[in-house]
C-alpha positions, 0 to 999 in steps of 0.5 A: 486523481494525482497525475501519477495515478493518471500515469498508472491508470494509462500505462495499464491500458497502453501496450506500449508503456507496458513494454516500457515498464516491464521491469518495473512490476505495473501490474501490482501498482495502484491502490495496494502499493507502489513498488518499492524496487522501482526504478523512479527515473525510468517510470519519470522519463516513460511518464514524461514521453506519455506527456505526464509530469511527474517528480521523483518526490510523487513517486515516493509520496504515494510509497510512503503513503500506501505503506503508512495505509498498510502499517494501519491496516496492521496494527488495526488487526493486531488490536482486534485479534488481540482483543478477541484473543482476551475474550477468549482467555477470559471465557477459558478462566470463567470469569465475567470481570471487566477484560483488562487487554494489556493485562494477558 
């Protein structure tokens, strides 16, 4: 566990850091996504006050990655509900030839 991970998962148990933080939607932080609209220097000074160390560059670490997840996580849909939509062109046409995906 990061320590910005560690900060996320006190600051949901702890009222105080929650209070903190109200402005800076905590309850949608962790493994869906770290808002992009945070404040960074507000959640570095509450974290360092709550005795974790954590930089503006972990902050945008973990919103790339979670983005780059959810880029995945698209495009792998996009694939599959491609692939199921040639299927389905190719059961209208009748035809039992090899399904070219790019070909539609």
């Amino acid at each position: 566990m990061t320590e910005l991970e560690a900060f996320i998962a006190e600051a949901r148990l702890n009222p105080d850091l929650q209070a903190q933080l109200k402005d800076c939607a905590l309850e949608k932080w962790g493994d869906q996504h770290t808002p992009l609209d945070v404040d960074p220097s507000k959640v570095i000074e509450v974290a360092t006050r709550a005795g974790f160390t954590i930089s503006e560059a972990d902050i945008l670490f973990a919103q790339c990655q979670q983005l780059n997840n959810f880029w995945r996580f698209e495009m792998e849909n996009a694939f599959v509900a491609r692939r199921s939509l040639a299927r389905i062109q190719m059961q209208v046409l009748g035809s039992n030839d090899a399904i070219d995906y790019y070909s539609f």
